[in-house]
N, C-alpha and C positions, 0 to 999 in steps of 0.2 A: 270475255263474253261466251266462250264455247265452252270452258271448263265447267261454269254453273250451270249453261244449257243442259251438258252430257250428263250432269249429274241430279238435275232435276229432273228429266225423262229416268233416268235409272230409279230413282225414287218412285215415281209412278209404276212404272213398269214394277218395281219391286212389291209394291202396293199390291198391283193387280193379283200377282201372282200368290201375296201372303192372303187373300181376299180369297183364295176362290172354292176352299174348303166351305165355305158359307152358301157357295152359288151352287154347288155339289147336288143332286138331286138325290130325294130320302135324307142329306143332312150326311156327308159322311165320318165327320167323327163321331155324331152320336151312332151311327150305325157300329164303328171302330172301340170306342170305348165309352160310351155314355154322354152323360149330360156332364159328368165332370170332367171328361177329356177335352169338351167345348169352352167350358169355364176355362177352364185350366190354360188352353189355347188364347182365350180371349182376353185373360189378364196378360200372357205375356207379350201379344203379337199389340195389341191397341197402343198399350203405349210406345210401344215405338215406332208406331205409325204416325200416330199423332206429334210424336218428336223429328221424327226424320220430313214429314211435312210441314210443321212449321219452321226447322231449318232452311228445309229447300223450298219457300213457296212457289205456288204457279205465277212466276214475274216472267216466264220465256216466252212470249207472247208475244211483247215488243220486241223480240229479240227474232224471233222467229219472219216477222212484219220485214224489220230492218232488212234481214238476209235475203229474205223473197225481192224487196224494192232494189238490192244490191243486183242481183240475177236479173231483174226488169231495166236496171239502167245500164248492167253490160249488154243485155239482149238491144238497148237504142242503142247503142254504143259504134255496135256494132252494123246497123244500117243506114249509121252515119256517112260511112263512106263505102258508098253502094255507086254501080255501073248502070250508068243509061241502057239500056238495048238498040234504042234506035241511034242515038246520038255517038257511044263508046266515050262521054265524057266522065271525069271521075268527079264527083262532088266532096266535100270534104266541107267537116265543120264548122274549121275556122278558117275557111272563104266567105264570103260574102252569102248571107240567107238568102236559102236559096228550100225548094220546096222539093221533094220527092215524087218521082212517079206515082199515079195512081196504082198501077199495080203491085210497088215495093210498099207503098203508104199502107194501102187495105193489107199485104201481109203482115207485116210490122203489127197492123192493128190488131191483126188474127193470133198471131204466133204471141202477142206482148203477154196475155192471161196464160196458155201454157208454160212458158217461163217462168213468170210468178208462181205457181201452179208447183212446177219442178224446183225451183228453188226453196219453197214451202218444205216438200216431200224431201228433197237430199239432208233439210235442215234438223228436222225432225228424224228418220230416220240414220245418223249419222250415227248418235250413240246406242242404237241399234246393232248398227253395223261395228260400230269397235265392241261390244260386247260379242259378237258373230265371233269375233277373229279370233277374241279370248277365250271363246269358247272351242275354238279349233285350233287351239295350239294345247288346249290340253287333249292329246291325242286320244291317250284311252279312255276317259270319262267318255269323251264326241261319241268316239264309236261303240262305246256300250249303252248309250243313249238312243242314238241310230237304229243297233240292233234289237232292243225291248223295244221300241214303237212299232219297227216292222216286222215282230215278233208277234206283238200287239195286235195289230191289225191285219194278219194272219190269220189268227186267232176268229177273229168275231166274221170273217168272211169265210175262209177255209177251213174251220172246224164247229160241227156243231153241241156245242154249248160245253167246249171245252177251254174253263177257267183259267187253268194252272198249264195247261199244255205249253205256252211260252218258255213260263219258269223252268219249266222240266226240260224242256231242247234245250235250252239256254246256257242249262248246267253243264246238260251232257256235253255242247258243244264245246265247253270251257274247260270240259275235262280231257276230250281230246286235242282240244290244241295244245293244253300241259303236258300228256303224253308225249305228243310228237315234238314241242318242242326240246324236251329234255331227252328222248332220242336222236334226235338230232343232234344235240349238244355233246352224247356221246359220240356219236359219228364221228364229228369236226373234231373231238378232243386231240391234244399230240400229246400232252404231258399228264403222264398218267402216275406220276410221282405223288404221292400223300407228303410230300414234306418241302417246305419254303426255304429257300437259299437265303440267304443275305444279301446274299449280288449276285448278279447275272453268270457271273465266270467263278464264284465261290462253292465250294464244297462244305462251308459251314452252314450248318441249320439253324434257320430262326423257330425255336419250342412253341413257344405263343402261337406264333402265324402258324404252322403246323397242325401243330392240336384244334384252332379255329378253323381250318381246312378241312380235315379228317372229319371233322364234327358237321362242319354243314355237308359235306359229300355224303355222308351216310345218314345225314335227317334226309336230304333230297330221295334219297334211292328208295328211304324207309317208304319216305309220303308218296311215291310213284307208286310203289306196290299196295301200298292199303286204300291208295284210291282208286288203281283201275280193280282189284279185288273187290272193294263194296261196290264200284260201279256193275262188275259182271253178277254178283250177286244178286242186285237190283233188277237190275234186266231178267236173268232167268228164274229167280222166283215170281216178280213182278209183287211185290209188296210196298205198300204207299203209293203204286200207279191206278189207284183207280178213277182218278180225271184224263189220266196219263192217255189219249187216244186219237194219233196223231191219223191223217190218212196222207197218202202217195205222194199226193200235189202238194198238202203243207211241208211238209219232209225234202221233199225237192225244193222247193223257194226256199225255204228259209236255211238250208245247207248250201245252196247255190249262196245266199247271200252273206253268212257268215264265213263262205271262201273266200268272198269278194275284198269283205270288209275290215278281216281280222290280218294283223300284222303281222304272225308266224308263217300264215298261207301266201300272205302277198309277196310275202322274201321267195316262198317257191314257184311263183309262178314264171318270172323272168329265165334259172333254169329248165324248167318245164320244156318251156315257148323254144329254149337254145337248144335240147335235146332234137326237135322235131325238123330243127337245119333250115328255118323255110328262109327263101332270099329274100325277099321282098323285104324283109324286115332289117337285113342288112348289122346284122353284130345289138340292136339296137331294143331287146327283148324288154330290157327294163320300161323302158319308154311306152312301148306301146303296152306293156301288160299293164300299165297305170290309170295311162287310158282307156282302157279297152273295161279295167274292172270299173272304174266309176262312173261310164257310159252304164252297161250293166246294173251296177247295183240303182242307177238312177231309173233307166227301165224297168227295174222288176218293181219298184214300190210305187210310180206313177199311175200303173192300173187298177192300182187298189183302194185309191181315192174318192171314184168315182162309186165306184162299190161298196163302199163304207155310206157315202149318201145316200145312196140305195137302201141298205137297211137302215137307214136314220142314226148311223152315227156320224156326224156332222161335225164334233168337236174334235173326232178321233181322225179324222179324215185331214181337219184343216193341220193337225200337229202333225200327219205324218209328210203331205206336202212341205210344210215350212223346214222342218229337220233333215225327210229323207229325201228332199226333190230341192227345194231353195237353198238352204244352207248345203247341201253336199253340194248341188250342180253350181252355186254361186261362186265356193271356195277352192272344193275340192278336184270337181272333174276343168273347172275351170285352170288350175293350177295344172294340172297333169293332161291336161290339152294342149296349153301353152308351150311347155317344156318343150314337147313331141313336135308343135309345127315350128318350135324355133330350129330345133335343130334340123326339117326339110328343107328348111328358109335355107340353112348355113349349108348345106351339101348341094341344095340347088344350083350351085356353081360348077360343083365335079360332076362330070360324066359319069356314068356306069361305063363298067368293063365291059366289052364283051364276050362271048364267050371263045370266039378263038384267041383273042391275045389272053385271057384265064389260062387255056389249054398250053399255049405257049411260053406262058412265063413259068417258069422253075425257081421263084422264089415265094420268100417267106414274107407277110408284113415286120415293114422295118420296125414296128411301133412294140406290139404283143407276138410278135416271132411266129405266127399260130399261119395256118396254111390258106390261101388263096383259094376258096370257094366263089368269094364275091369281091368287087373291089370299088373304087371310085379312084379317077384318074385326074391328077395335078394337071396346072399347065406345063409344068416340068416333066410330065411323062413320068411320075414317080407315081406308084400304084400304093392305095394302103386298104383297109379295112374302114368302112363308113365310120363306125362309133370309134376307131383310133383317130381318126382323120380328126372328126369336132371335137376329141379330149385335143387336140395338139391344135385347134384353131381357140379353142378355150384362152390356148396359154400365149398365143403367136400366131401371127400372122404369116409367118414362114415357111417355106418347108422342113420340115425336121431332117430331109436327107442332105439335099446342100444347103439350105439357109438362105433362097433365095426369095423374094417378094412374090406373092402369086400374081400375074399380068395375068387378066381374061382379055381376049380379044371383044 
């Protein structure tokens, strides 16, 4: 019953979306390419509309009914065996018929259509939601989807009546995070050998892999320099920029967000965050730089919704809520909240150090060897570093110095 449901809403829903070139105001493929762009459109998309809809007809209906009545009779199900207040007797089903309070009876009656109601809405949006998840595990399409909407809508509030201005940061931004990532890459590099071994401990060279090495090493180094080159060029002649005219505020959001949002910066932030030593945060940088950006990116595109109605873009408004405020805060900042209180949840047990037994112990964590700034403390009186502490409750319940079971008092 849910496989033909999920796949009958995806139908529609695919429908809507292959439809709306039609709903476009001004007509935008004739604006795009004519009347025969439309044609053209309209022989290929029809018929497989009209195929994939008479495959999947609208039969989820009943099915939709069923699942709602299912959520109405666990909601009686469940007031079945309900608590007197005056009495504290328990009633139950299959005793003898027996009537409910006035006060349980009127809620029951109140609460039965909300159920219904919500059982309707989780049923209907379920294949919703696993299209949501599919579309969030493909990580980089998400996030470059994300960042053109709130590029987007940038655009029509923070710049006036600049078209292209999106496309144009968008590049540029894409072209420095290839920069930095491939510096970077040199950085990290250790083997700076052009030639492939055979084995690990062999001094023979494999030709092949070699020559494929040497060859993609020096396309990469090639295409770093001719692109940040025509980039500098672009900039200081300034030719092809003349949409190109970003102001202060657009420049700051939308680099604030593609910091937030892009995968090369988010690997730096957790360094960053470790450089600045702060305690509070306890070894534990990853975590909170996770949270912290997709709180962030969830705030910067929230204000701009209301803003977009404002000028009367209403359509542009409701996609960048659904993308960059539902779908991020539902999945994303949802997932990287979670992580971060599970693991306060799991250290809520150890103490913090203080800072005279800090001053006074002359050791190292037994875990990462690294030195005693901050600590949380066993009930064994074994000291370690917070984020060593929940990798070694990950794995064990024990302590890793004697191995003994943690007793809280």
């Amino acid at each position: 019953m849910q496989r033909p449901l999920a796949r009958t809403v995806f139908v529609w829903l695919l429908s809507l979306v292959l439809l709306l070139p039609y709903w476009a105001p001004r007509g935008l493929l004739v604006a795009l390419g004519g009347a025969w762009l439309m044609a053209a459109y309209t022989c290929l998309v029809l018929p497989v509309l009209i195929s994939a809809n008479y495959r999947y007809p609208a039969r989820w209906y009943p099915a939709v009914a069923k699942i709602a009545q299912g959520g109405q009779q666990r909601t009686r199900d469940s007031y079945r065996r309900c608590e007197c207040p005056w009495t504290a007797v328990i009633v139950y089903s299959d005793s003898s018929p027996a009537r409910l309070p006035p006060e349980l009876e009127l809620a029951r009656r109140l609460r039965a259509p909300g159920a219904c109601a919500l059982g309707v809405l989780r049923a209907v949006y379920a294949p919703i939601h696993r299209a949501e998840l599919m579309f969030m595990q493909m990580n980089n399409l998400s996030t470059m989807i994300s960042q053109l909407v709130m590029f987007t809508a940038c655009d029509r509030v923070l710049v006036a009546g600049g078209r292209l201005t999106c496309l144009y940061s968008l590049m540029f931004y894409n072209v420095v995070t290839y920069s930095v990532s491939y510096v970077r890459e040199l950085c990290l590099k250790e083997d700076w050998s052009p030639y492939v071994n055979l084995a690990r401990h062999s001094r023979v060279k494999h030709l092949a892999m070699s020559a494929t090495k040497i060859v993609l090493e020096w396309t990469k180094a090639v295409t770093f320099v001719v692109t940040v080159t025509f980039v500098l060029l672009a900039l200081g002649l300034e030719q092809g920029l003349d949409h190109y005219r970003p102001t202060a505020l657009y420049t700051a959001v939308t680099a604030l967000y593609y910091l937030l949002t892009e995968r090369t910066f988010l690997e730096l932030w957790p360094p960053a965050l470790a450089a600045l030593r702060l305690d509070r945060l306890e070894g534990m940088e990853a975590l909170y730089a996770g949270a912290w950006a997709r709180t962030a990116t969830t705030a910067l595109a929230l204000p701009l919704a209301p803003a977009l109605v404002w000028i009367g873009r209403w359509r542009l408004a409701a996609l960048l809520l659904y993308v960059c405020v539902w779908v991020n805060g539902r999945h994303r900042l949802k997932e990287a909240t979670s992580r971060l209180r599970e693991a306060q949840d799991v250290l809520a047990r150890f103490r913090r150090a203080t800072s005279a037994e800090l001053a006074t112990l002359e050791d190292v964590c037994a875990v990462c060897l690294g030195p005693m700034h901050w600590a949380r403390v066993t009930p064994c009186a074994h000291f370690f570093h917070a984020d060593c502490l929940r990798r070694c409750l990950a794995a064990s319940d024990r302590c890793p110095i004697c191995v003994r079971p943690y007793v809280f008092c």
